[in-house]
N, C-alpha and C positions, 0 to 999 in steps of 0.2 A: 334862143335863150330867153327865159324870161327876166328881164331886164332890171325888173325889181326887188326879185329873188334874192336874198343873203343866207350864206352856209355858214352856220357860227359851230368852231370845232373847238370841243372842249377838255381838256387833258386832266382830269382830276383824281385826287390817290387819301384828300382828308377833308378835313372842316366844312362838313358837307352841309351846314347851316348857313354859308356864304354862297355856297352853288343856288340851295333855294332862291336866295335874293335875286342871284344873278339871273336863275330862268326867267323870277318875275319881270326884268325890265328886257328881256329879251324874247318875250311871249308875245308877237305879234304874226299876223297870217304870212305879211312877207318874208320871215325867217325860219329855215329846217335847222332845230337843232341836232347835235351829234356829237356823244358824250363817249371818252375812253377813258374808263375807271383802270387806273393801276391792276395788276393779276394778283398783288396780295392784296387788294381786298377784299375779307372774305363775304363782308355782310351789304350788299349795295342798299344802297337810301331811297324811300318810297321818293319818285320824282312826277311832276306832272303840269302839260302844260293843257294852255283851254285854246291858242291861236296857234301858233306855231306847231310845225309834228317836230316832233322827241324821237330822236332816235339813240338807243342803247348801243354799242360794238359788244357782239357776243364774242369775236377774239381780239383778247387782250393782251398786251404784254406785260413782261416783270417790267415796270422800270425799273432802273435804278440811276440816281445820281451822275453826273458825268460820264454815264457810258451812250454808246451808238445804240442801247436800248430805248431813249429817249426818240432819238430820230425815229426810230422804226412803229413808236407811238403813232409819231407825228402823221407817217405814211397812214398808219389804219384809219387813221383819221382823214386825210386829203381821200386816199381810195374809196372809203364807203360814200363820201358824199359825190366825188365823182363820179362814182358809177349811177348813180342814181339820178344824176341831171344834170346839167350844167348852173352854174349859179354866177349873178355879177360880180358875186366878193365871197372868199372863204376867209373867214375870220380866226387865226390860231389863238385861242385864251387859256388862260389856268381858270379852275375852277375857284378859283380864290381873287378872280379877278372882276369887275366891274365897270359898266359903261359910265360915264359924266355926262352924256347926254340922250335926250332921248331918241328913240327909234325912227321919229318923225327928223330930227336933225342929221342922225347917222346916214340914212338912205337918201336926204337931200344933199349930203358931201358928198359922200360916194359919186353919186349921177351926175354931181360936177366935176368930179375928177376922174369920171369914168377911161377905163385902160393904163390907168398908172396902177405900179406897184409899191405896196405900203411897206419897206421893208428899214427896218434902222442898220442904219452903218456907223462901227464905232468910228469917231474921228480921229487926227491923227495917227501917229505913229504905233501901232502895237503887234508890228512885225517879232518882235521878240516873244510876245504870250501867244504867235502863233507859230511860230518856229516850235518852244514847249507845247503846244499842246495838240498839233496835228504833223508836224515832222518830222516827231520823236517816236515810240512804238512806246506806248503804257502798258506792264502786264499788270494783270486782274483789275481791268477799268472797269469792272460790275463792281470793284470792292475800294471802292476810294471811300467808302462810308461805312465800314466794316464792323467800326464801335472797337472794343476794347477787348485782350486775350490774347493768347500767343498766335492765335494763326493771325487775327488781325494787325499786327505787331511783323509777324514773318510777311504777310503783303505787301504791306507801306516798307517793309525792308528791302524787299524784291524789287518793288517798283523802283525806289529813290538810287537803289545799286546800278541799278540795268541805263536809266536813264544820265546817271553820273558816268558809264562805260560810253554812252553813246556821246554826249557832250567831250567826253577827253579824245574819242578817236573819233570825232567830228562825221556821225554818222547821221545821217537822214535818210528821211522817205518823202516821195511826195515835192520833190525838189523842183518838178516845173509847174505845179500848181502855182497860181496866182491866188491867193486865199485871202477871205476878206472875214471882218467878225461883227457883231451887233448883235440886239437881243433877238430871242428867238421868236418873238409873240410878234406877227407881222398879218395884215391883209392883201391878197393878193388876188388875182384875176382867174379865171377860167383858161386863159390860154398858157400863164403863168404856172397855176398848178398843175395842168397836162404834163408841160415841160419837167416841172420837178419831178411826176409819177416814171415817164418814160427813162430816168436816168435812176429809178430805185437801185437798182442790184448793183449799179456800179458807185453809188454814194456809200451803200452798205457795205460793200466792199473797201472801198477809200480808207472810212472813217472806223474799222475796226482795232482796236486796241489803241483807241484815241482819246482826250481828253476833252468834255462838253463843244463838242463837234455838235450841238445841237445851237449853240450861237456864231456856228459858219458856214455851214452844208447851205443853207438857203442864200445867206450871202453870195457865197461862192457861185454857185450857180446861175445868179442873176448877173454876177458881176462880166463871166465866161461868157458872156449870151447877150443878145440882140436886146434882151430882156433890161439892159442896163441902162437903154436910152429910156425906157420909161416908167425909172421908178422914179417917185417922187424927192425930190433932191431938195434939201433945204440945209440947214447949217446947225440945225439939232438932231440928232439920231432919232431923238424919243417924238420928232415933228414928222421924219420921217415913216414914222410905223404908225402916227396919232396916239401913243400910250403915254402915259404921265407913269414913273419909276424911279422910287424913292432909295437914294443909295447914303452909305453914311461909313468913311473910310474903310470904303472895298466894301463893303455889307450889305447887302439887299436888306431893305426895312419894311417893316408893316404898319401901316398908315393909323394913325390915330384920331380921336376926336378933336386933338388939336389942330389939327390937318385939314378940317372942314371946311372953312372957308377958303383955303389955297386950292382945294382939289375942285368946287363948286365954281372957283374964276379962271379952272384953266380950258384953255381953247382946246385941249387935247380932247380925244372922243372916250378913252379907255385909262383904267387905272391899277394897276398891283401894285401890291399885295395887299388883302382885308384878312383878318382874323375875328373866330369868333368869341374870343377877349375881347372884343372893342364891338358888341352887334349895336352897341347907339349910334356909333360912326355909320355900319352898314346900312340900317334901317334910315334913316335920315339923308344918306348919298339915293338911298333907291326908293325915299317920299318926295324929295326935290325932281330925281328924274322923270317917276312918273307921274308927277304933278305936271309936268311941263307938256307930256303928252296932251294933240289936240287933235290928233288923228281918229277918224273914228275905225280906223283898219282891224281896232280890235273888238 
């Protein structure tokens, strides 16, 4: 293995004006990158890196929104860079996401914490949102985002009947699973991501006609598994994975210019969500970070 190698896997479907940013502070020789554009997009974005190799997935999935279509993203993304070599860290990001520090810090954490797993665990108790959402059976979970009309209307009908029939005759699936949940944007090891690939077909199967099974499958897996002694354990979720994630009653938030000196003092290595409404924010997060480079690796 080469030891200073980093696989950054990138999940992207829009705002392809924050991906640029993002190649450029991730354009350094020690990193392959490896991009899965959403299958509806139709028109992908000129992309290009000068250190790092760029690599495109020519198969792509639909995502969609809380389905086990997510996951299967996730896979085409661990499998092409796995196949390809072994690497010290594979990095899951959105394409709307952003480092806070530079590539010369990143690879200097990593190698001190080399063989732990980055992965967040939500805290407490949230056995209830996971009873709802992986020991129930969701019908049309591609269609949880359906938008507006009668068939979108007759789905959120279907779904909220079927899962109220299962609730009153106390029906589940998936009953000796020990399931665990946190975000899905995690850094993980080479012996780690093996693990995850050799149990594909039986997570895809698990996690069918489930609800965003895309912030538990990784958990879960670490958690079942020898893998649990060493993931990095601390007493914030978001310390555990190194991502800074901005939430605001239940909401996922998009970081603003006001946000700029909070996100530049935090210790965390990674940040979502940027938008390209706010590219002062963007540009400014990614002239701090690669002002700080002093490596000449590039």
């Amino acid at each position: 293995m080469d030891s200073l190698k980093h696989a950054y896997l990138i999940m992207a479907h829009t705002e392809f004006e924050v991906l640029h940013y993002l190649l450029l502070c991730l354009d350094d020789k020690r990193n392959d990158i490896y991009i899965h554009f959403d299958k509806k997009v139709a028109q992908l974005p000129k992309l290009a890196t000068h250190h790092a190799t760029l690599y495109l997935l020519k198969e792509r999935v639909d995502v969609r929104w809380g389905d086990v279509s997510v996951v299967a993203a996730e896979y085409q993304l661990f499998e092409a860079a796995a196949k390809r070599q072994k690497y010290a860290y594979y990095h899951l990001l959105s394409g709307v996401d952003l480092p806070l520090k530079n590539q010369d810090e990143i690879h200097a954490f990593f190698a001190a914490h080399q063989g732990q797993e980055f992965i967040g665990f939500q805290k407490g108790d949230c056995e209830k949102e996971i009873d709802r959402k992986v020991r129930r059976t969701h019908l049309y979970p591609s269609r949880f985002r359906a938008g507006k009309g009668i068939f979108a209307y007759w789905y959120r009908a279907a779904r909220a009947l079927s899962l109220r029939f299962q609730c009153l005759f106390r029906l589940r699936r998936n009953r000796d699973v020990d399931f665990k949940k946190g975000t899905q944007w995690v850094s993980l090891t080479d012996a780690f991501v093996r693990y995850v690939l050799a149990h594909k077909s039986a997570v895809l199967k698990m996690y069918q006609n489930t609800f965003c099974s895309d912030e538990i499958f990784i958990q879960t897996l670490c958690w079942n598994s020898s893998f649990q002694l060493k993931r990095h354990h601390t007493d914030s979720e978001y310390h555990d994975c190194q991502r800074m994630i901005g939430w605001h009653k239940g909401q996922l938030i998009e970081w603003t210019s006001a946000d700029f000196n909070r996100l530049i003092a935090s210790d965390l290595l990674f940040a979502r969500k940027f938008s390209a409404s706010d590219m002062e924010l963007v540009e400014r997060i990614v002239e701090q970070v690669r002002d700080k480079q002093t490596s000449t690796s590039n």
